[in-house]
KEPA-28814 format. One record per residue (C-alpha): residue in one letter; x, y, z; residue number from 1. Coordinates in pm, 1 decimal. Example, Ala and Ser with C-alpha at 12.3 -4.5 7.8 and 13.67 -1.06 7.14 Angstrom:
<rs>
+------+----------+----------+----------+-----+
! rest !       c1 !       c2 !       c3 !  nr !
+------+----------+----------+----------+-----+
!    A !   1230.0 !   -450.0 !    780.0 !   1 !
!    S !   1367.0 !   -106.0 !    714.0 !   2 !
+------+----------+----------+----------+-----+
</rs>
This chain:
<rs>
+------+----------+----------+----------+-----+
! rest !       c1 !       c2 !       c3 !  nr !
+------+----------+----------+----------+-----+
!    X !      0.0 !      0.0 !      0.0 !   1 !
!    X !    129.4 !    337.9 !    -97.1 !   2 !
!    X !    -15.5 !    641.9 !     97.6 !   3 !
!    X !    -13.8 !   1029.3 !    -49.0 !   4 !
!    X !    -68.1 !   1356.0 !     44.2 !   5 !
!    X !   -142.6 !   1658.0 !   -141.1 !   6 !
!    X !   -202.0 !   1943.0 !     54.3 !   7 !
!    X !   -277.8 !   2171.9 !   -248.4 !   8 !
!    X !   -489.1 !   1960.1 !   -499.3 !   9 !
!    X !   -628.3 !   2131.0 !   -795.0 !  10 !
!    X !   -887.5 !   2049.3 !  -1127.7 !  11 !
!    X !   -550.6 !   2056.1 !  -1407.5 !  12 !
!    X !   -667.1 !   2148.3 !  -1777.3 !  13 !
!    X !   -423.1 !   2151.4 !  -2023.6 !  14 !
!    X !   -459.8 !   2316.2 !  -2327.2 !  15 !
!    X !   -291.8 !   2175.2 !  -2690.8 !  16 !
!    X !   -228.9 !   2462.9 !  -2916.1 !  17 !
!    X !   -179.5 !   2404.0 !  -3325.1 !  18 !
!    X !    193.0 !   2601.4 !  -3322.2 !  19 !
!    X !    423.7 !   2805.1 !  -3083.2 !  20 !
!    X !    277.5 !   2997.0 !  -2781.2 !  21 !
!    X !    225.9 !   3397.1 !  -2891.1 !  22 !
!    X !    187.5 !   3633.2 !  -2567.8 !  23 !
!    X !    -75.7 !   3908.5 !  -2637.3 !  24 !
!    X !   -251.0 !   3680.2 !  -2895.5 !  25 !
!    X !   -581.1 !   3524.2 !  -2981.1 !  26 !
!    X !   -537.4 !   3191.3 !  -3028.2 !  27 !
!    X !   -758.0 !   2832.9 !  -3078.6 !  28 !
!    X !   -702.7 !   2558.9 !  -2882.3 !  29 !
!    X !   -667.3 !   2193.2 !  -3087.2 !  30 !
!    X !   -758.9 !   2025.2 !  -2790.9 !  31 !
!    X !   -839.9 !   2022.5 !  -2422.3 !  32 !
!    X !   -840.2 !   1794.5 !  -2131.7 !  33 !
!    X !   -959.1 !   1775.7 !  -1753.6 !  34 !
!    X !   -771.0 !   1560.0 !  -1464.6 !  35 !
!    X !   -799.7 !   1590.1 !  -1083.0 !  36 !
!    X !   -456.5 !   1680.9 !  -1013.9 !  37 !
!    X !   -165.0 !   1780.1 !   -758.9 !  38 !
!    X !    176.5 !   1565.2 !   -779.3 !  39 !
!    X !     39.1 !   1304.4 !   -465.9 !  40 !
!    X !   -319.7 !   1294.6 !   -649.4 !  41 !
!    X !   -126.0 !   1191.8 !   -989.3 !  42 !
!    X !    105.0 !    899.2 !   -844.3 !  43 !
!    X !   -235.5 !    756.6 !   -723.7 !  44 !
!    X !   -375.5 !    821.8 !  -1077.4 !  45 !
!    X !    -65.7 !    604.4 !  -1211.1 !  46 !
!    X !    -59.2 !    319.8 !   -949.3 !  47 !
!    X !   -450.7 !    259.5 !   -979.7 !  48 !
!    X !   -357.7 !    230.9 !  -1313.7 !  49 !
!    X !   -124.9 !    -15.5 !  -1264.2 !  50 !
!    X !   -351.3 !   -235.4 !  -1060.7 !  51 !
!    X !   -124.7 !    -77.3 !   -701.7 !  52 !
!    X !   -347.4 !    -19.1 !   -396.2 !  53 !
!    X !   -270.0 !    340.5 !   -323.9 !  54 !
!    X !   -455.3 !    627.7 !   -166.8 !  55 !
!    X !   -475.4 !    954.4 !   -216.0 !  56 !
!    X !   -544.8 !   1233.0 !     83.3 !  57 !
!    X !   -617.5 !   1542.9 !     68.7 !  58 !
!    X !   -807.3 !   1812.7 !    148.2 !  59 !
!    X !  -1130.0 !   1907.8 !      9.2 !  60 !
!    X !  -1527.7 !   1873.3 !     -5.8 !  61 !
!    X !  -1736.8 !   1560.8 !   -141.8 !  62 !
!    X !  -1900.4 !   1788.1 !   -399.1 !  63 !
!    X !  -1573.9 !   1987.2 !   -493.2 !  64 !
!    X !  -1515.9 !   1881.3 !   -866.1 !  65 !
!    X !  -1166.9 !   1765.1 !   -798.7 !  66 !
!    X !  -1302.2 !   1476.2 !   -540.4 !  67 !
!    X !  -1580.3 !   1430.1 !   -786.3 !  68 !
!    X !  -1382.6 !   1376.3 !  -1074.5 !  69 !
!    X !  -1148.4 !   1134.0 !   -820.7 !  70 !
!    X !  -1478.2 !    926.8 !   -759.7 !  71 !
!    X !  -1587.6 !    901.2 !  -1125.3 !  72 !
!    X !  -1186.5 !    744.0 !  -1205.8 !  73 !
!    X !  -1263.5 !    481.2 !   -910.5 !  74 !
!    X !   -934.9 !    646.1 !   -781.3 !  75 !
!    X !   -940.4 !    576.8 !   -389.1 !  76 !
!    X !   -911.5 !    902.6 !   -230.3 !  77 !
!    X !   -998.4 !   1042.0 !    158.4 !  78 !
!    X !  -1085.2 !   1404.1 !    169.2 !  79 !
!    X !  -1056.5 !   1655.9 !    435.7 !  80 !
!    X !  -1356.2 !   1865.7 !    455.1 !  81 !
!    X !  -1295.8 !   2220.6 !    430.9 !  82 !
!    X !  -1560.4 !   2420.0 !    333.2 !  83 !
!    X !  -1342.4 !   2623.7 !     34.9 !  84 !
!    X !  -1328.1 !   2525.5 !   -319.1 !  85 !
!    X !  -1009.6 !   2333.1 !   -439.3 !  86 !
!    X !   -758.0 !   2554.9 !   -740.0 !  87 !
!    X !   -777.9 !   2504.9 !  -1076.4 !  88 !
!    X !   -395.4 !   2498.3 !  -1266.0 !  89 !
!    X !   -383.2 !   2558.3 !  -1653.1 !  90 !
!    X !   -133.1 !   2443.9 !  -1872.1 !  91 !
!    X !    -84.7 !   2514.6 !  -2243.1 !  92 !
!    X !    116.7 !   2227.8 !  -2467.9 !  93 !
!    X !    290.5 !   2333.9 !  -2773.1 !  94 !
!    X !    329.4 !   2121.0 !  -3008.9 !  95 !
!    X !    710.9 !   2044.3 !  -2994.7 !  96 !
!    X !    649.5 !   1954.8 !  -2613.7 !  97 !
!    X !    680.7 !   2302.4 !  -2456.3 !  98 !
!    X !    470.0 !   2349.8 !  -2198.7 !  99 !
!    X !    365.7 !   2682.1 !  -2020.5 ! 100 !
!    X !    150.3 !   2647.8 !  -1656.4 ! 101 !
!    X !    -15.6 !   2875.5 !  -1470.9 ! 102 !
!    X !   -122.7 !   2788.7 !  -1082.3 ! 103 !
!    X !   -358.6 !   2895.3 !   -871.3 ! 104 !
!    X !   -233.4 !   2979.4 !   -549.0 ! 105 !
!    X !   -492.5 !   2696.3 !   -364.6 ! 106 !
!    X !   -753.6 !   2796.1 !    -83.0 ! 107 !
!    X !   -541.2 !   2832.2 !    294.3 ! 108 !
!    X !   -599.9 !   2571.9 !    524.2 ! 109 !
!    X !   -590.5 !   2704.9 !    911.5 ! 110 !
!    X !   -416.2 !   2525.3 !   1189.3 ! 111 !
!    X !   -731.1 !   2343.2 !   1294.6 ! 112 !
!    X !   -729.9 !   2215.8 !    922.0 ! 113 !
!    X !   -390.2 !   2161.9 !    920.8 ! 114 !
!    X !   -337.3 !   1947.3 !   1272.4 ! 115 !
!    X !   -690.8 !   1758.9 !   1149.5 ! 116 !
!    X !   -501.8 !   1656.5 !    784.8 ! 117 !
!    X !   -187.6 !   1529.7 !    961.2 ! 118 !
!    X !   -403.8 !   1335.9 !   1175.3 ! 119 !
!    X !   -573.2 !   1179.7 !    900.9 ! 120 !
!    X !   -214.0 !   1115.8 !    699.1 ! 121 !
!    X !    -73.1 !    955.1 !   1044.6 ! 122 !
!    X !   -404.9 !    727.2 !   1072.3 ! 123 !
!    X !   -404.9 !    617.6 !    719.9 ! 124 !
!    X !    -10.5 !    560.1 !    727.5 ! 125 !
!    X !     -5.6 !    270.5 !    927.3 ! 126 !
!    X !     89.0 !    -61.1 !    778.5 ! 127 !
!    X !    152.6 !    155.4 !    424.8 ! 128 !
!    X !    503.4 !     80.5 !    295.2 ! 129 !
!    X !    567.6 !    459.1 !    166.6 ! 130 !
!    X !    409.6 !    760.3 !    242.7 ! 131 !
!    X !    493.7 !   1038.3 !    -49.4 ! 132 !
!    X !    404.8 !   1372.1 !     55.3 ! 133 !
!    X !    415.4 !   1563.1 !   -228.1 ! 134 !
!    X !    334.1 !   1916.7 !   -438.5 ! 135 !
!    X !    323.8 !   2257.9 !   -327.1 ! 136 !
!    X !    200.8 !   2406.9 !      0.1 ! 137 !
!    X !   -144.3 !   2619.5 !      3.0 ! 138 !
!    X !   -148.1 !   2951.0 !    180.0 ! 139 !
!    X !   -120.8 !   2921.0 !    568.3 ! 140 !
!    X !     80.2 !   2659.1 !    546.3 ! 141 !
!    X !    439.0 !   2676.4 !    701.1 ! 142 !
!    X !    757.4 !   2528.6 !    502.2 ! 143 !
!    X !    812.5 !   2299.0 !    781.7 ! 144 !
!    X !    486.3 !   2078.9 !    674.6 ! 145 !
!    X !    628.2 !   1822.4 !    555.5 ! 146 !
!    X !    930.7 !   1793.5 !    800.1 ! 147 !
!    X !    727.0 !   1813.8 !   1077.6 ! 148 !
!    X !    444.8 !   1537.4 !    921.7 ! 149 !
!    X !    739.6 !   1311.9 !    901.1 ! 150 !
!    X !    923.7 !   1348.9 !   1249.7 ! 151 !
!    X !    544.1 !   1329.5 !   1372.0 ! 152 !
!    X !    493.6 !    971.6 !   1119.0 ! 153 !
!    X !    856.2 !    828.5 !   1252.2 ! 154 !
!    X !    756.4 !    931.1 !   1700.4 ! 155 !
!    X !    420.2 !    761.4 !   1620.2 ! 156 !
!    X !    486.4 !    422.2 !   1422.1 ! 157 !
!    X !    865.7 !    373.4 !   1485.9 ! 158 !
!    X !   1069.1 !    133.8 !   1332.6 ! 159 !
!    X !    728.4 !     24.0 !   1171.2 ! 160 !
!    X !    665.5 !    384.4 !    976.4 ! 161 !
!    X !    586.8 !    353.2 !    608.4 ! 162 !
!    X !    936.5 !    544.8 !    395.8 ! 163 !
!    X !    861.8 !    893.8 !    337.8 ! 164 !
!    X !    927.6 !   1010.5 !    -20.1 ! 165 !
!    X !    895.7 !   1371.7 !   -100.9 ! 166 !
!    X !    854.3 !   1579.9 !   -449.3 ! 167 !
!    X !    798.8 !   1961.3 !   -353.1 ! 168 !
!    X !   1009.6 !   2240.3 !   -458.4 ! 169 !
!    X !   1147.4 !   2577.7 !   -283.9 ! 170 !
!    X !   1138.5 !   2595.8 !     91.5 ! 171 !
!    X !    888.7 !   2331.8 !    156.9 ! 172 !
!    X !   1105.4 !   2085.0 !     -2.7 ! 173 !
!    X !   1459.0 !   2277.0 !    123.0 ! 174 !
!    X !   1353.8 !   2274.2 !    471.6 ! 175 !
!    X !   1243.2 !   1847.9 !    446.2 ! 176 !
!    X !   1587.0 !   1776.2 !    390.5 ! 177 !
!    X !   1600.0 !   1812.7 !    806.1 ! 178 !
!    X !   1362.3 !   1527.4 !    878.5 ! 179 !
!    X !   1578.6 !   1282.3 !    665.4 ! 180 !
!    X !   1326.9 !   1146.4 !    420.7 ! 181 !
!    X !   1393.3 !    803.2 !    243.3 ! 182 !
!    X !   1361.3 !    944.4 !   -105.6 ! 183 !
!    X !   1399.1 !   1330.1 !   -256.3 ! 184 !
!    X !   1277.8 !   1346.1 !   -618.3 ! 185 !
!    X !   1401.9 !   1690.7 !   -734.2 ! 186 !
!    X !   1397.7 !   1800.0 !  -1125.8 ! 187 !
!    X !   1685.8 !   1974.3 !  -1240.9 ! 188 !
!    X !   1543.8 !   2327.1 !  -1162.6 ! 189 !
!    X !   1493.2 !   2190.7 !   -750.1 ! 190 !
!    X !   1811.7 !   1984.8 !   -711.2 ! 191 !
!    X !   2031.7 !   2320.6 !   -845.1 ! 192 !
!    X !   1791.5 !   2574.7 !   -637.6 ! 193 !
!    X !   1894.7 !   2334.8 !   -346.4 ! 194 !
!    X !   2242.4 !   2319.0 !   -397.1 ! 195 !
!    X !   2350.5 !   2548.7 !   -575.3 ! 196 !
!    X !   2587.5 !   2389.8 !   -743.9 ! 197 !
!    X !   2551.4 !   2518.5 !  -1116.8 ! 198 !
!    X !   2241.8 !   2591.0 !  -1325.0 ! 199 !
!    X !   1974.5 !   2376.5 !  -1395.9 ! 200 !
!    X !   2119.1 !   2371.7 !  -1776.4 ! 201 !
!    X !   2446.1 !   2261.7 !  -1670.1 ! 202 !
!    X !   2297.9 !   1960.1 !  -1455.4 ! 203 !
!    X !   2087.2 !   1878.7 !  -1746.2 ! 204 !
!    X !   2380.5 !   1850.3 !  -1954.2 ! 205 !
!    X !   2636.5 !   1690.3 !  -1707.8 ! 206 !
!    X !   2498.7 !   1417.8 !  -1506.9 ! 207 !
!    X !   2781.8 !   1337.3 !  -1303.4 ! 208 !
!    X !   2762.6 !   1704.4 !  -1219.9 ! 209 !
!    X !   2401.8 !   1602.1 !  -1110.2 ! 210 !
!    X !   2489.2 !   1324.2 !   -931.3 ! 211 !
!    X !   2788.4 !   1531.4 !   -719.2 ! 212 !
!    X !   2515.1 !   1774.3 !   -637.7 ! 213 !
!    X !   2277.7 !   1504.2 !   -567.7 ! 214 !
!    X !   2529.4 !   1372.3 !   -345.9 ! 215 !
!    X !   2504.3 !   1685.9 !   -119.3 ! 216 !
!    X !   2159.7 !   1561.4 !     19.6 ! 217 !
!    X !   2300.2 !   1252.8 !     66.7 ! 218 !
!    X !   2573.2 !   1348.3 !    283.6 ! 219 !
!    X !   2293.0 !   1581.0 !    467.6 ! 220 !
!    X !   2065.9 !   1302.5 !    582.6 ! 221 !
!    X !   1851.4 !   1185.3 !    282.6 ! 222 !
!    X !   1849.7 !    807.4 !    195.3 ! 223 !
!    X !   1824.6 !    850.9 !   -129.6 ! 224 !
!    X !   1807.0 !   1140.6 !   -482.3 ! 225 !
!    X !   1582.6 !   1022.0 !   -748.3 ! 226 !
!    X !   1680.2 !   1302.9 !  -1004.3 ! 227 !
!    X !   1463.2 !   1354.0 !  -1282.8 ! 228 !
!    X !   1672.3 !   1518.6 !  -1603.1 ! 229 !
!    X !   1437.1 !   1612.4 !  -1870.6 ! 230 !
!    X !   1536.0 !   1441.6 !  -2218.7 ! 231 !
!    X !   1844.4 !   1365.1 !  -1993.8 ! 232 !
!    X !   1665.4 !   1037.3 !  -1811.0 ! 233 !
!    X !   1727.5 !   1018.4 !  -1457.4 ! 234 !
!    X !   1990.9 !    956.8 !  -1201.6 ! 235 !
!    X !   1939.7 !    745.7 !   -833.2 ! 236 !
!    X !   2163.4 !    823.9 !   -615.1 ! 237 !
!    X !   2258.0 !    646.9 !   -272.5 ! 238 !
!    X !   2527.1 !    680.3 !    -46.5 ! 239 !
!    X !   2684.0 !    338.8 !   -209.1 ! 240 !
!    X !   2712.9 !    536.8 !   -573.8 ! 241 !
!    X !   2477.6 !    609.9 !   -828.6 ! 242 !
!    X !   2317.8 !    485.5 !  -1165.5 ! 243 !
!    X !   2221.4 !    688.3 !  -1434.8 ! 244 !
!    X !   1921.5 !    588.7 !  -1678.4 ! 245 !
!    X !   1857.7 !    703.3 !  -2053.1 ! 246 !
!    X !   1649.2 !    638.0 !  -2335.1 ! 247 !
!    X !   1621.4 !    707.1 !  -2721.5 ! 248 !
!    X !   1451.1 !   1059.0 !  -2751.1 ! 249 !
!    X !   1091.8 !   1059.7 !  -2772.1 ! 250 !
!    X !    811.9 !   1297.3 !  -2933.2 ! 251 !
!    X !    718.8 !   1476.7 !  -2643.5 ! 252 !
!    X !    324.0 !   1575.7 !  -2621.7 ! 253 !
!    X !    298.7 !   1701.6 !  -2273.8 ! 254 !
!    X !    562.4 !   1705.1 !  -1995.2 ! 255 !
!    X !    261.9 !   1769.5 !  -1740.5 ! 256 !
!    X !    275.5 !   1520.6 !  -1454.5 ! 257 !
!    X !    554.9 !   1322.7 !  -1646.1 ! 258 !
!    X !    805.2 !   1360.9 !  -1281.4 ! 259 !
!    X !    462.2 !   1229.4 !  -1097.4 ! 260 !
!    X !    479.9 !    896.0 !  -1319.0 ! 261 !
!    X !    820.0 !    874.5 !  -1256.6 ! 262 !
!    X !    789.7 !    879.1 !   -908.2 ! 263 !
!    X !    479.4 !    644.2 !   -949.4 ! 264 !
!    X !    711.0 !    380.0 !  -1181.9 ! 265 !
!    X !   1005.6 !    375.7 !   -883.5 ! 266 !
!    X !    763.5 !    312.1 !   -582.1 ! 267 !
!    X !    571.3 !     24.4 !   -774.6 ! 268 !
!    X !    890.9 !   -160.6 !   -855.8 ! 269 !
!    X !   1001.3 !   -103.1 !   -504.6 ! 270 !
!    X !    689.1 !   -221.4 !   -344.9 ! 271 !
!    X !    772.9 !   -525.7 !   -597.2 ! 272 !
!    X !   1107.2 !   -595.0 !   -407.4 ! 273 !
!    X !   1287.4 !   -500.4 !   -725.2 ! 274 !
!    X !   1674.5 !   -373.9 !   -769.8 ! 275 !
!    X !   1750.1 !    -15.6 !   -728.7 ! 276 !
!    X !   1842.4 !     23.6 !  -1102.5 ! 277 !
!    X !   1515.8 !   -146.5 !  -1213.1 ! 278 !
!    X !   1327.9 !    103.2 !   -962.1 ! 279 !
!    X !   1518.0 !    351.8 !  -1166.3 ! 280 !
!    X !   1462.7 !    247.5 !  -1486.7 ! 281 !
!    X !   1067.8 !    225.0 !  -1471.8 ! 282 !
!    X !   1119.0 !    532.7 !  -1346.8 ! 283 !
!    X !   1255.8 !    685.3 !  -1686.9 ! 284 !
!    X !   1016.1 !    407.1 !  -1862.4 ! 285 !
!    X !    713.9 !    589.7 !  -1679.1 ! 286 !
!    X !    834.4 !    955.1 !  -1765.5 ! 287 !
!    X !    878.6 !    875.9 !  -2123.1 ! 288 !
!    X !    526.8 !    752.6 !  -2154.1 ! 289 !
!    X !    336.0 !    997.8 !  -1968.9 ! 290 !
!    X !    555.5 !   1271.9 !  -2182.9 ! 291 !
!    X !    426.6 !   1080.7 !  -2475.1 ! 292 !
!    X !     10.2 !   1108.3 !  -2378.5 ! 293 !
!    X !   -198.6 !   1408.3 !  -2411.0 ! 294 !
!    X !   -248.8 !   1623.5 !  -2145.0 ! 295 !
!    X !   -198.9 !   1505.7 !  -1762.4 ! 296 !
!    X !   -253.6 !   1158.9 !  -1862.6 ! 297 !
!    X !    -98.3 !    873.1 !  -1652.6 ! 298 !
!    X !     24.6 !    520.4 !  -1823.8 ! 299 !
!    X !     27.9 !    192.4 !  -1676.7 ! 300 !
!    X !    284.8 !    -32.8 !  -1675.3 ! 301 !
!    X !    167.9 !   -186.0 !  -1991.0 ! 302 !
!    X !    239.2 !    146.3 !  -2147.8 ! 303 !
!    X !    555.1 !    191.6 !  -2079.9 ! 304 !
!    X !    883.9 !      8.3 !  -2220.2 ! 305 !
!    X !   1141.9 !    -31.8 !  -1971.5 ! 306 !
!    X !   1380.4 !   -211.2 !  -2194.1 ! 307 !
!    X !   1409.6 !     85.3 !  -2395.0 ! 308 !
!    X !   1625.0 !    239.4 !  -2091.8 ! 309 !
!    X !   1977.5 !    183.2 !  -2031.3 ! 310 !
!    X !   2139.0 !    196.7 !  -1649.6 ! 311 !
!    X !   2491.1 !    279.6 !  -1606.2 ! 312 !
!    X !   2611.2 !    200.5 !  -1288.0 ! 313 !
!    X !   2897.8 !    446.2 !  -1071.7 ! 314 !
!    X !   3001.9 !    270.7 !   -754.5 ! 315 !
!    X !   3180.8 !    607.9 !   -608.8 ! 316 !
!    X !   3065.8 !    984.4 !   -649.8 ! 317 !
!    X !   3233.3 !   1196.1 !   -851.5 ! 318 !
!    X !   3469.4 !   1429.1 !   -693.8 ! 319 !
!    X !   3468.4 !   1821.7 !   -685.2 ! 320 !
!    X !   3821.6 !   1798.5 !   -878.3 ! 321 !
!    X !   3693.2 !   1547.2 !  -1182.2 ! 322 !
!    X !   3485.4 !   1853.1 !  -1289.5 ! 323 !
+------+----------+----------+----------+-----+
</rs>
């Protein structure tokens, strides 16, 4: 069983225009599409898929279109009642791929709400074998969310707590690095903004440059870096070494919730008892085909094509001086 949380969920269209995105003009859509979405919402949308029991938390009303839309999928989902209507995120697809979003900053939750949702993650958590807390933070909310949820999960339940993988960005996901999760999955913009070390470009281009910044985190408490690179593949990286995944190119359609199937193809090969570098390489194998569907479509497994990904293994990190 794989638990999430999304403490900001939101309604996600995504809009497919015919050519290249002009600002200040009037242009027709090709195509649209509507998902219930937020990062925790969409690994559940990829492991139901997949035939994985997962669940989804979160907060918001029966009747708010985002739960409603959750029902109608038959994915399983627990909502926090809040009396506030849910965001809705846009996010216009060009045709080579590019993709432009625009969020909505999410209703706040108070500290009532707040205390009430980490109770409900904590009950739900028990017996689960990871607990991903994942996405943005709504208004109200401090940066220590998510480091605090998991010191709470780890003084409740033990030895016996679920792993804890997180995918946030900024100081949400800067200031989780404390509480030691299992598993970080930054993208090349979040693992440079945490580092610093070089540009999100320059990690892109030079994963062993990923992987020493990667390493960082490591070396600060974090079990493990699943680094998502763009067209780049991926990189896992461990405080043994590190293994870096890649695949032919692919004709991108939408990148939108492609680092939420990642995340969705690791966990369900862990939960499997598989090898790190088979973790990792559903991992790129789930990225590549949610990149490839419309929209903030999810695959299943049966979508996806793992043996199209090659993992190098790297038994040491690379050093500050091999740069």
């Amino acid at each position: 069983m794989i638990v999430t949380l999304t403490p900001n969920p939101s309604l996600d269209r995504t809009i497919e225009l015919a050519g290249p995105l002009g600002r200040g003009d009037v242009q027709r859509a090709v195509d649209a599409h509507q998902e219930p979405g937020g990062k925790g919402v969409n690994i559940c949308r990829a492991l139901t898929a997949s035939g994985i029991e997962s669940l989804a938390i979160l907060p918001g009303d029966a009747t708010d279109p985002v739960l409603v839309a959750l029902t109608a999928q038959g994915i399983p989902h627990l909502g926090l009642p809040i009396n506030a209507t849910l965001r809705s995120n846009i996010a216009i697809t060009e045709p080579d791929g590019t993709t432009t979003k625009v969020n909505e900053p999410g209703p706040a939750l108070s500290a009532e709400q707040q205390a009430a949702l980490i109770e409900l993650v904590l009950e739900k958590a028990d017996g689960a074998r990871w607990l991903v807390l994942a996405g943005s933070l709504p208004p109200g909310v401090p940066d220590s969310f998510y480091a605090d949820l998991t010191l709470a999960l780890r003084a409740r339940f033990g030895s016996a707590a679920p792993k804890v993988a997180i995918d946030s960005s900024g100081a949400p996901l800067a200031a989780a690095i404390s509480a030691g999760p299992d598993l970080l999955k930054p993208n090349a913009d979040e693992l440079a903004e945490l580092t610093g070390i070089a540009d999100p470009e320059s990690l892109e281009a030079d994963p062993h440059l990923a992987a020493r910044a990667a390493h960082t985190l490591i070396t600060a408490g974090v079990g493990a870096v699943l680094a998502t690179l763009g067209s780049q593949g991926a990189l896992l990286v461990t405080a043994a070494g590190y293994w870096l995944a890649t695949r032919p190119p692919i004709a991108a359609v939408s990148t939108v919730g492609a680092g939420d199937s990642s995340l969705a193809g690791f966990l369900l090969r862990d939960l499997a008892g598989a090898s790190a570098p088979d973790c990792l390489r559903q991992a790129v194998a789930h990225g590549a085909a949610a990149a490839s569907l419309p929209g903030s479509t999810v695959p299943a497994v049966s979508q996806t094509d793992p043996s199209a990904v090659t993992v190098t293994a790297y038994a040491t990190h690379p050093k500050e001086d091999d740069q």
